[in-house]
C-alpha positions, -999 to +999 in steps of 0.1 A: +118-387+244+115-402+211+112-441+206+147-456+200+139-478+165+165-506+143+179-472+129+189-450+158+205-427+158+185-417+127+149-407+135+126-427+107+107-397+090+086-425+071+084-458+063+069-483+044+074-514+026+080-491-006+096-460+011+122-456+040+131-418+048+157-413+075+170-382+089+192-368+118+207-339+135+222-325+103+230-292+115+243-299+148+270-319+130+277-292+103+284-263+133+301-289+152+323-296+122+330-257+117+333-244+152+351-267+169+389-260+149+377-223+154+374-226+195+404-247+203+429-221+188+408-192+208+410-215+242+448-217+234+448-180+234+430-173+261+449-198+286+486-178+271+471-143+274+463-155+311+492-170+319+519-149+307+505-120+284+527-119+258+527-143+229+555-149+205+550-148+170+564-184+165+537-197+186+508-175+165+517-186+134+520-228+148+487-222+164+471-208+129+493-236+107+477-268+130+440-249+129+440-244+088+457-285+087+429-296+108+401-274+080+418-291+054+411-325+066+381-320+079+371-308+045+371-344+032+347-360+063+314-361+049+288-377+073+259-392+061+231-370+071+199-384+056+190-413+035+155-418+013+147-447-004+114-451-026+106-471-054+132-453-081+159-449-062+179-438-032+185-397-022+215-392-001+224-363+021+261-358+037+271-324+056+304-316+058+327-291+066+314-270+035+278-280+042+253-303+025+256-322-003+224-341-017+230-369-044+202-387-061+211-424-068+186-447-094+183-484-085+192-494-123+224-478-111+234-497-076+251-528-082+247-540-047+253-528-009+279-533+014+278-537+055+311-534+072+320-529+104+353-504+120+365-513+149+381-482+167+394-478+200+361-465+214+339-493+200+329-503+165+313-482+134+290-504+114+287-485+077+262-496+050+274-481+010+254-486-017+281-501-049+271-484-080+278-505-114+313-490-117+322-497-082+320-465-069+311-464-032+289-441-016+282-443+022+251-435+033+244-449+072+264-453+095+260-465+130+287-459+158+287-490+187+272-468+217+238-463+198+234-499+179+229-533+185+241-561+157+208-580+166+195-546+143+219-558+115+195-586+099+164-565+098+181-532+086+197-555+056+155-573+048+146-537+047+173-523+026+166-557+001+131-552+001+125-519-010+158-517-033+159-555-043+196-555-041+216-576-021+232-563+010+264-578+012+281-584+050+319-579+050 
């Protein structure tokens, strides 16, 4: 079992005082993020087949309407995957429903960083963006309650400030 660290989930690939490379379970969130509007319209299936055999056409096409609504939204989550940080700049890697997306970030572009926390009904999300100099936000950790402790949020914000020298910004 692997050593829980300030940044779990993530698993630290390397770090340094200069570099900090974080990854996680990328692909497990990318079939995750595919399969499951696919299997919840075949389990509905299944269970009418069983029960009654016949299903009406009205029910087909809802069934097909609320699994393509559910695509389209999920085709604007993008969870932050990986994170790099050396002495140039930040790389950032999100997966979503259309897969991964890697973004390169320089330092002489990042204003500043934001920490805010979500509180949702089964616990809080702590998420750290990096503010680029025309306030564009781009979110690249994020910690859900179950798996992190706020005693982690001072030392996760001294290492973001030491290796980028930008402030990190509670809100």
């Amino acid at each position: 079992m692997a050593t829980k660290t300030i940044f779990h989930p993530y698993r630290v690939v390397q770090q340094s005082p200069s570099t900090l490379e974080l990854g996680s379970k990328s692909h497990l969130t990318m079939w995750l993020l595919r399969l499951l509007p696919l299997m919840v319209p075949v389990f509905i299936f299944i269970i009418l087949l069983f029960n009654g055999g016949d299903i009406p056409a009205e029910v087909i096409y809802i069934i097909l309407g609320c699994t393509l609504f559910t695509y389209l939204i999920l085709a604007f989550i993008k969870v932050p995957a990986a994170v790099k940080l050396d002495s140039l700049g930040m790389s950032v890697t999100t997966v979503s429903i259309m897969g991964h997306k890697e973004q390169y970030i320089l330092w002489s572009d990042i204003d500043r960083f934001e920490q805010t926390m979500q509180r949702t009904k089964n616990g809080r999300i702590y998420h750290y963006k990096a503010i680029t100099n025309n306030n564009k936000k781009i979110r690249f950790l994020q910690f859900s309650g179950i798996h992190f402790s706020k005693d982690n949020i001072p030392e996760i914000n001294n290492t973001l400030q030491q290796i980028s020298h930008k402030q990190v910004i509670s809100k």
